[in-house]
C-alpha positions as CSV (number, residue, x, y, z in Angstrom):
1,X,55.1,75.2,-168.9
2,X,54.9,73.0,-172.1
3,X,56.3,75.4,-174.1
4,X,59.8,75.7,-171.4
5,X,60.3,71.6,-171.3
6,X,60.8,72.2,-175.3
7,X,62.9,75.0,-175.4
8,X,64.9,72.3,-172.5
9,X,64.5,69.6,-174.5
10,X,65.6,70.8,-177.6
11,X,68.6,72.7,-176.1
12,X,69.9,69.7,-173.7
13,X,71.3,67.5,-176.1
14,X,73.6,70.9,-177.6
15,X,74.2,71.1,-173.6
16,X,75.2,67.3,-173.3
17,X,77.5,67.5,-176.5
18,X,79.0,70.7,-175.9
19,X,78.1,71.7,-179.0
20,X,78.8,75.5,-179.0
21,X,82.2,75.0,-177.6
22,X,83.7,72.3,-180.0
23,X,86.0,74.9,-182.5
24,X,84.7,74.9,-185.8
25,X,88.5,74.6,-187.0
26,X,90.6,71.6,-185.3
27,X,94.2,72.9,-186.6
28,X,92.7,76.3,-184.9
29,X,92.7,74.1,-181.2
30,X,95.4,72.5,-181.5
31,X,97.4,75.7,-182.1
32,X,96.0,76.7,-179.1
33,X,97.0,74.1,-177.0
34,X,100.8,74.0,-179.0
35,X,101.2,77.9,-177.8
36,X,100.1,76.9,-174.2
37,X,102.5,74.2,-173.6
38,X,104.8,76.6,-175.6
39,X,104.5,79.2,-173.0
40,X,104.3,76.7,-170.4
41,X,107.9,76.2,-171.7
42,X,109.2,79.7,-171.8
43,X,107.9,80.4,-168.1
44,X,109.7,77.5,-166.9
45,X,112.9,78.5,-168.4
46,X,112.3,82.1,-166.8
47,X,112.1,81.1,-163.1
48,X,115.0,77.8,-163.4
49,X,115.0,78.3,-159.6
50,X,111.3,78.4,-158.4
51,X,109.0,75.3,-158.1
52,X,106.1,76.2,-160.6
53,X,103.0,74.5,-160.1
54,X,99.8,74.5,-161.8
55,X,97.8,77.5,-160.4
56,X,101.3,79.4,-161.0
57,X,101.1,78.4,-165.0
58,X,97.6,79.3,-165.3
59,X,97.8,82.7,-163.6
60,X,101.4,83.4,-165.9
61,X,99.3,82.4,-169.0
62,X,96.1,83.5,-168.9
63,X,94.5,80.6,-169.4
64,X,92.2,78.2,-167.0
65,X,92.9,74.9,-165.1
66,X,90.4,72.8,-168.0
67,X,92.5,74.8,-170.9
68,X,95.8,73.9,-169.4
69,X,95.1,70.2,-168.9
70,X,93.6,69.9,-172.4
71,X,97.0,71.5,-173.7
72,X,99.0,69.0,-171.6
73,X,96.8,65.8,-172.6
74,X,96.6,66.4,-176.4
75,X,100.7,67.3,-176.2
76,X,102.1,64.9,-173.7
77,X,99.1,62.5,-173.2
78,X,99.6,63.9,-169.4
79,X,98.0,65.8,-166.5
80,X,100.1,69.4,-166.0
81,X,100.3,68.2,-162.7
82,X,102.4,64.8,-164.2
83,X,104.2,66.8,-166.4
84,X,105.8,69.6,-163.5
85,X,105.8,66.6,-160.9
86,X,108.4,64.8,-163.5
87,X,110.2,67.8,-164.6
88,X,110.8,68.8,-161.5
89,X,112.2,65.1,-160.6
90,X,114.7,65.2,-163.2
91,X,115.9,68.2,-161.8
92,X,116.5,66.6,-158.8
93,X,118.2,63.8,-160.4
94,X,120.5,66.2,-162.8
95,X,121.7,68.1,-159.7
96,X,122.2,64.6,-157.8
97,X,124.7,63.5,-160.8
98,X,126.1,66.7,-161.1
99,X,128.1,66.1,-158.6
100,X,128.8,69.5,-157.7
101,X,129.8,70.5,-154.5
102,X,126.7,72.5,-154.3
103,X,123.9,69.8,-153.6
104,X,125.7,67.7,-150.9
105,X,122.0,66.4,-149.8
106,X,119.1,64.9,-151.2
107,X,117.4,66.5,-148.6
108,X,118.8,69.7,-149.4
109,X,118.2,69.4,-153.4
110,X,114.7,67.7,-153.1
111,X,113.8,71.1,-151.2
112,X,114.8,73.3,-153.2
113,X,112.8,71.8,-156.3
114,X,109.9,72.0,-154.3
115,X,109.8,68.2,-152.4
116,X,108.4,69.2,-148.9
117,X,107.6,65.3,-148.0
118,X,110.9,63.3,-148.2
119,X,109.9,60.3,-148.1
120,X,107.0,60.6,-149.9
121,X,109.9,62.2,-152.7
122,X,111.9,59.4,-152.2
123,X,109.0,56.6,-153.2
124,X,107.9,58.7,-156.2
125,X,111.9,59.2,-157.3
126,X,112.5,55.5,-156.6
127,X,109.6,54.6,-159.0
128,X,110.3,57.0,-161.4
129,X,114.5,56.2,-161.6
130,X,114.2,52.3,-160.2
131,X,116.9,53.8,-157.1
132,X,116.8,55.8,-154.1
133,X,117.8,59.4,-154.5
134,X,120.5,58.8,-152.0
135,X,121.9,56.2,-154.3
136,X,122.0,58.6,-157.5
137,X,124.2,60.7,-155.2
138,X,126.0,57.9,-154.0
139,X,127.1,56.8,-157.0
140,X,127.9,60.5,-158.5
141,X,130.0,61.1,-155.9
142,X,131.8,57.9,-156.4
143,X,132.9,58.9,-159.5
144,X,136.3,60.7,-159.9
């Protein structure tokens, strides 16, 4: 029994430090993480139409929910989460300004990026863009 709380003992403060898991090579984790958010990039640009989210990325890359977030945080000092959550927003607010004949609704373009709650999308686009969604439209539409 004495012998077990040693072998504990001893081992606990590796546990608590995560010693076997810190890379011996810093440039080599950070490389890492750079390819992640690299192929984050690349799958994005491969399905322009689909709303990706989190589970989507780590399943496409191979990698795990912890991995993924580290990439994000030491890249863009943000969650993945954050990251698709915004992107996806200023998709919404490129289509709004484009103008085009195709997104005639916010409802209609908040949808299709993947905005199921409306007005929960139109607090988070209001406080990310400091104006309604329905405003951005407003205004593109005014334009000639």
């Amino acid at each position: 029994m004495g012998r077990a709380r040693s072998v504990h003992a001893r081992r606990q403060p590796e546990l608590l430090s995560g010693g076997e898991r810190t890379p011996s090579n810093p440039r080599r984790g950070a490389a890492a993480q750079q390819r992640t958010v690299r192929g984050t990039e690349e799958y994005l640009c491969a399905n322009p139409m689909r709303p990706i989210y989190t589970q989507d990325l780590c399943k496409a890359l191979g990698v795990s929910a912890s991995a993924l977030s580290g990439s994000f945080n030491a890249v863009f000092g943000m969650s993945p989460h954050r990251y698709l959550k915004l992107r996806r927003m200023s998709l919404v607010r490129a289509a709004l300004l484009s103008g085009s004949g195709h997104w005639r609704t916010v409802k209609g373009v908040a949808l299709s990026n993947g905005f199921w709650h409306l007005s929960q999308f139109a607090q988070d686009y209001k406080a990310t863009f400091g104006e309604l969604p329905s405003a951005t439209l407003a205004r593109a539409s005014a334009v000639p």
